[in-house]
C-alpha positions as CSV (number, residue, x, y, z in Angstrom):
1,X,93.7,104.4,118.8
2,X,91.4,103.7,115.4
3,X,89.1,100.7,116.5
4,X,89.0,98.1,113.6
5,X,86.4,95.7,113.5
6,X,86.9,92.6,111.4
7,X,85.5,90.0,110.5
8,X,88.5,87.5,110.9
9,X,91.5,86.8,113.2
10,X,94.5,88.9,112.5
11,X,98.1,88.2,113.7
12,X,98.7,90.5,116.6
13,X,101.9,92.1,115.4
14,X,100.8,92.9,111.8
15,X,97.1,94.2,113.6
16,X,99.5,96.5,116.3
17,X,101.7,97.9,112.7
18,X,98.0,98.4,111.1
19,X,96.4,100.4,114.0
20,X,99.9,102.3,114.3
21,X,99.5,103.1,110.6
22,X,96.3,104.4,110.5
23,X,96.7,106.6,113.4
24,X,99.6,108.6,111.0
25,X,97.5,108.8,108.4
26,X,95.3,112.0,107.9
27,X,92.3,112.2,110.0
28,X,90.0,113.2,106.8
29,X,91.8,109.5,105.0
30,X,91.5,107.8,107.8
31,X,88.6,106.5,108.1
32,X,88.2,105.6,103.9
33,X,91.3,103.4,104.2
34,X,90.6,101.7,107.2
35,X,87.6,100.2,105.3
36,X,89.0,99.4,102.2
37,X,92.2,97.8,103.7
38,X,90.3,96.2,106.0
39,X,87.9,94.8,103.2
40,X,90.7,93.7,101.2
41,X,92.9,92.4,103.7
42,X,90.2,90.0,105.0
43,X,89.8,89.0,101.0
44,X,93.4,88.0,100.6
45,X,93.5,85.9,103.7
46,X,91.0,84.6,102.3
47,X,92.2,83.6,98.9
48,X,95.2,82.4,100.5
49,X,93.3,79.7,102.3
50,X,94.3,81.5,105.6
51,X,92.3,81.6,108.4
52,X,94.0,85.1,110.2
53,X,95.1,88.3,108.3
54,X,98.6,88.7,107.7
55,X,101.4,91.4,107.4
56,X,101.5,90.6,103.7
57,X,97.7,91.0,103.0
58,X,97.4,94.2,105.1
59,X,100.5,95.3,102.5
60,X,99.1,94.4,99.5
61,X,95.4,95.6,100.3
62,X,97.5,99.2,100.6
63,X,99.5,98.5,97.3
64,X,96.7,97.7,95.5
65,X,93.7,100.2,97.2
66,X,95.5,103.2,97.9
67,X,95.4,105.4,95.0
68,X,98.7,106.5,93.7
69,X,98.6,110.7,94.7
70,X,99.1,109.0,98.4
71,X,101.9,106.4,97.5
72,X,104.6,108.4,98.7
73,X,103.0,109.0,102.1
74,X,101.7,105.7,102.7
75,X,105.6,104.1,101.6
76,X,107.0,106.7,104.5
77,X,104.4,105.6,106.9
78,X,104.8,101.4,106.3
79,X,108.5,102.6,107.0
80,X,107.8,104.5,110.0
81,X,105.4,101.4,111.6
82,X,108.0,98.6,110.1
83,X,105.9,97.1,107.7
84,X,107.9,94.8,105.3
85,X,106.1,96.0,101.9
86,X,109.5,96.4,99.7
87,X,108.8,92.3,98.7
88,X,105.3,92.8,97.4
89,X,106.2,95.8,95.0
């Protein structure tokens, strides 16, 4: 399992999709998106006056970070782990 180390509460079943995730995605990506999600999940919690990181931020900080020659994998692995990301597109 890919430790994550945040700097703010996350809700335990969007964290449990998250780690799930980034254990299907490609060792050599791996560890490049785990910081930039992780970055920009934290900053949408935060800019939605949350105090815990959400299904909806992890989501969008993949929308929004990963760059489009991995859309089609990332879309088949939020499938694969249940996220919910068809409402943020």
């Amino acid at each position: 399992m890919v430790s994550i180390q945040t700097n703010m509460q996350w809700d335990s079943m969007a964290l449990s999709k998250y780690n799930k995730m980034l254990n299907l995605i490609p060792v050599f990506h791996r560890r490049l998106a785990q910081e930039v999600v992780n970055k920009k999940a934290e900053q949408g919690a935060v800019a939605r006056g949350s105090s815990q990181v959400e299904e909806m931020d992890i989501v969008q900080a993949f929308l929004t970070e990963v760059p489009k020659a991995f859309y089609s994998l990332m879309i088949r692995i939020m499938d694969e782990v249940g996220f919910d990301y068809k409402k943020y597109i």
